[in-house]
N, C-alpha and C positions, 0 to 999 in steps of 0.2 A: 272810303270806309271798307273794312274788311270784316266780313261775314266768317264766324264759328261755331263750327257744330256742336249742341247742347249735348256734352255725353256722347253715350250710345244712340243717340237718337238721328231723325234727320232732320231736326229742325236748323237749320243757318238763321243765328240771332246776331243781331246789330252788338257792339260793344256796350250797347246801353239802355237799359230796360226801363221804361216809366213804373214809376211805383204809383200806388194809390191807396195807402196808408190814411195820408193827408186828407183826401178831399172827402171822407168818411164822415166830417163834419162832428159833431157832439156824441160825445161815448164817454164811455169810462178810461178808454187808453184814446183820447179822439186829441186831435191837435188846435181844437176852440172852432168856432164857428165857421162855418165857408160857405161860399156861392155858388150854387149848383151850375150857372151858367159859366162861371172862371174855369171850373173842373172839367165840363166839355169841352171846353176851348183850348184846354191845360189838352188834353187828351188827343184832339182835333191837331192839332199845333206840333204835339210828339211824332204823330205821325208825317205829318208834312215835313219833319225835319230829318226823318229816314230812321227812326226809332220802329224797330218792326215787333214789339213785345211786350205788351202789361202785366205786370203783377198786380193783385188783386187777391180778395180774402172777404170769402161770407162777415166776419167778425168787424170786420172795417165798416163803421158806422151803424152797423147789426144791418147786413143786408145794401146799405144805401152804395155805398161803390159800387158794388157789382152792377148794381142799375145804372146807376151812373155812364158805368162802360160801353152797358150795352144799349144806351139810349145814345151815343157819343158815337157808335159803331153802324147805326141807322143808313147813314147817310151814305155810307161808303160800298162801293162795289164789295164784289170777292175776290178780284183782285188785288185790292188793297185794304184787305183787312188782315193784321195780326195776329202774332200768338195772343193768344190769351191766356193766363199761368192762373190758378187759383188754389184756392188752400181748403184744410179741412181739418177737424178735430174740438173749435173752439166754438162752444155752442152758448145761447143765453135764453133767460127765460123768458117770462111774460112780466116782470121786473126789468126785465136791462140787466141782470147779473151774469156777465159772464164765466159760464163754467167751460167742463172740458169732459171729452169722451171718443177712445176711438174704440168702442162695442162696434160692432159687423154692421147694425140695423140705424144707430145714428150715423155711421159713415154713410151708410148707400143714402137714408133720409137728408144729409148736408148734399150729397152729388147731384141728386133729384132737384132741389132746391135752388141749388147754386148755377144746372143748367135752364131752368126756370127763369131766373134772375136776368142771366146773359143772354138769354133768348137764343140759343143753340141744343144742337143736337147730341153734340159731343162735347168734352171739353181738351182742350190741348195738352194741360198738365193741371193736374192735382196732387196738392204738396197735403204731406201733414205736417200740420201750420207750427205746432211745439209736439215733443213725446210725452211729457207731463206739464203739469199746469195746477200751481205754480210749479216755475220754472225749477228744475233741481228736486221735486217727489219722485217717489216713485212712479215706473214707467212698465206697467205688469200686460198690455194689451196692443202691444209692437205689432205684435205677430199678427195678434187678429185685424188689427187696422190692415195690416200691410196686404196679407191674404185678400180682404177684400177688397182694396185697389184693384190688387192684379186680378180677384174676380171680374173686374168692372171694366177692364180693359178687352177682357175675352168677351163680353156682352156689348162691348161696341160705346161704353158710356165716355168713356176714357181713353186718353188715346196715349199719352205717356204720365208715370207717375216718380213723384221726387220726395223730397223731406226740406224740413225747415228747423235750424238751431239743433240740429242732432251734434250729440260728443259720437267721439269715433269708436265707443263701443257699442253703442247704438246704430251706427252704419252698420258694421258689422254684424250683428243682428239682424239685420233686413237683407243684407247680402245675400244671406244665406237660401232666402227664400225665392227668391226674385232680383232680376238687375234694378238699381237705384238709377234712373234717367239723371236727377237732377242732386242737389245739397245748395239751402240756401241758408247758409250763416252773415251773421256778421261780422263786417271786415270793417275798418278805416286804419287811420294812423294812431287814433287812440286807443284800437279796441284790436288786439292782434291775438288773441287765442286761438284760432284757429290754425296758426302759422304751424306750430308744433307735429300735430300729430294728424289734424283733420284735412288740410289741403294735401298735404304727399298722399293720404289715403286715396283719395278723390282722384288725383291725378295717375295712381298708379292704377285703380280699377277702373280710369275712364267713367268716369262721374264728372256731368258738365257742375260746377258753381256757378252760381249767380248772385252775390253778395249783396247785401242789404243795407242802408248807411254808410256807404262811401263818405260822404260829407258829415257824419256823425249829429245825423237829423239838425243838417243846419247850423252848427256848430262850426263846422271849417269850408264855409260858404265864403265866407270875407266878411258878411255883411250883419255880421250876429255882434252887438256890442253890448256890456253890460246892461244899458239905457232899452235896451229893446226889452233883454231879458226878462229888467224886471217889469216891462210892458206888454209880456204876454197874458193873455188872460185866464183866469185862472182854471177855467178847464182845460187848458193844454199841460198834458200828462211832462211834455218836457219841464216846465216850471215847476211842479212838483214830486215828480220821484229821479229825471233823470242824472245820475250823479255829475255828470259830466260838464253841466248847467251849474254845478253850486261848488264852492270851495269846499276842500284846497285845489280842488282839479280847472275849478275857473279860470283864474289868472293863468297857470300853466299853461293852457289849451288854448286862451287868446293869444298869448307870447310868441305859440307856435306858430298860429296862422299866420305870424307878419313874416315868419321864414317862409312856409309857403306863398306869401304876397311876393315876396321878393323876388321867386325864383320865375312866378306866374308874371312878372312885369318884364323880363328877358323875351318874351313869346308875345306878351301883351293877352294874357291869358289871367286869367282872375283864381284866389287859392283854392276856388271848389273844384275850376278845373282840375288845378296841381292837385289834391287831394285826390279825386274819381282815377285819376291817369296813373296814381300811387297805386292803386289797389288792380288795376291793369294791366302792373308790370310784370306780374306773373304767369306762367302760361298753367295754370292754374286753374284760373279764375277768369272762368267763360265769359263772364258779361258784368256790370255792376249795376243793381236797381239804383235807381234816383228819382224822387218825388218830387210833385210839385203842384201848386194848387191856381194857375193863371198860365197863361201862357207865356209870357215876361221871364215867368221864372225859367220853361223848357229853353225860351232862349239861351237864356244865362250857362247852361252848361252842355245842351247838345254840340256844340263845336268840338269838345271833350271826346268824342267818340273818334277825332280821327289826330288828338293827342296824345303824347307819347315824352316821357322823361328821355334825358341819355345816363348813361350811367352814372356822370357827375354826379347830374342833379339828384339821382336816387341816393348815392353816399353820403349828399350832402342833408337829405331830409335824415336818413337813417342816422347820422349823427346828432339830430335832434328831437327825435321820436321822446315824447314822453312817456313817462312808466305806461303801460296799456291796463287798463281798467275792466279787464274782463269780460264778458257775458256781459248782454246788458240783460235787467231784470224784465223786460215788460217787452211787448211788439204784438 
């Protein structure tokens, strides 16, 4: 496995980041129930499998990840503890309504909070998680958020700081102020906006990526069939807002996977591999986040970190890329 440096920074991160979207448990963007003990184990398991990175996010679960993490993280020397990536911006209230805010005094109040949570000193990286919220309003307080990162790095809180689902006039924006350590959008085979204007950004100012939904939440796993779909329960946000789940995009996005099955049955490799190894093929894109909620599941695609397409096989996916569905609305 080959270790690359995040950006400008010096972190050397594995090709493959656990996410912990998932084990957040019941929310309003939550993916339905979960086991607190699968999650540490999901967590436990990443790492034994040479996964040296979590992403993580206050908002995930309201808080419950980040504990999660940092109860999962107990056990382990400091030798073998990870990055830990975390986010900031998406706040809720004393309801569960999640809002949004990057003013100076709720950023530094989320960082306080968030190093509480993971029970450290510092944190490795703090993303801002969306720039508006919803996605696509206006975004009037870049600056001020951004400013206070890099405030909080010279105060020792922070030790590198990145962004989350920015368009590239919004990199731009922050550029100006500050270098951008990281950019974490969304990549997969169905979700390619990014490709246009925001990756050669990133690549040419040395900005590490670390993309989020390689497997399109499950979606180009292999193992997502209509019969599951509509077996999800209904607080999992994918069953109910994400388009990519419901026609007409359904049946197209199953179709696909069986081209990715195919090419994964040459290697003996399964299509979430072939999928994660898509968004790899770029030198680009530093690492790809991948969630999971058990450890079963890390099995299923950490081998992915030390796979790789040949060109064939990439002109043969890119000839059957479905239209790409943009932005996703929610995360």
């Amino acid at each position: 496995m080959t270790l690359k440096n995040l950006g400008n920074t010096d972190f050397s991160i594995s090709p493959i980041g656990l996410g912990t979207w998932a084990i957040g448990g019941d929310w309003s963007f939550g993916w339905g129930p979960q086991d607190d003990a699968a999650s540490i184990a999901a967590i436990q398991r990443a790492l034994d499998r040479g996964i040296n990175w979590i992403d993580t996010a206050p908002v995930y679960g309201l808080g419950h990840a980040e504990k999660l993490v940092a109860k999962a993280l107990k056990v382990l020397g400091s030798a073998r503890r990870p990055f830990v990536f975390t986010k900031c911006g998406l706040i809720w209230d004393a309801e569960k309504n999640v809002g949004h805010s990057l003013k100076a005094d709720s950023i530094r109040a989320e960082v306080e909070a968030s190093l509480r949570r993971l029970e450290t000193d510092v944190l490795d990286l703090c993303q801002i998680h969306w720039p508006s919220f919803p996605p696509g309003s206006p975004a009037p307080d870049l600056e001020e958020a951004w400013q206070t990162l890099t405030d909080l790095i010279s105060e020792g809180k922070i030790r590198q700081i990145g962004v989350s689902n920015f368009s590239l006039a919004q990199l731009e924006r922050l550029q100006k102020i500050s270098p951008i350590a990281s950019h974490q959008p969304p990549y997969s085979a169905l979700m390619r906006a990014v490709e246009g204007d925001v990756l050669p950004f990133c690549e040419k100012q040395n900005i590490g990526v670390i993309v989020y939904s390689p497997m399109h939440n499950g979606l180009l796993s292999g193992k997502m069939t209509r019969e599951r779909i509509d077996a999800l329960p209904a607080s999992d946000w994918r069953k109910q807002v994400n388009p990519a789940f419901k026609e007409p995009y359904l049946s197209r996005n199953l179709a696909f996977v069986e081209i990715l099955r195919e090419i994964g049955k040459r290697h003996d490799r399964s299509p979430g591999e072939v999928a994660i190894a898509w968004t790899l093929r770029l030198p680009s894109v530093t690492g790809a986040i991948v969630g999971a909620r058990d450890a079963a599941q890390v099995d299923g695609f950490a081998a992915a970190m030390d796979f790789r397409l040949n060109e064939s096989e990439i002109a043969e996916i890119q000839r059957h890329l479905p239209k790409s569905i943009g932005m996703m609305s929610v995360r």
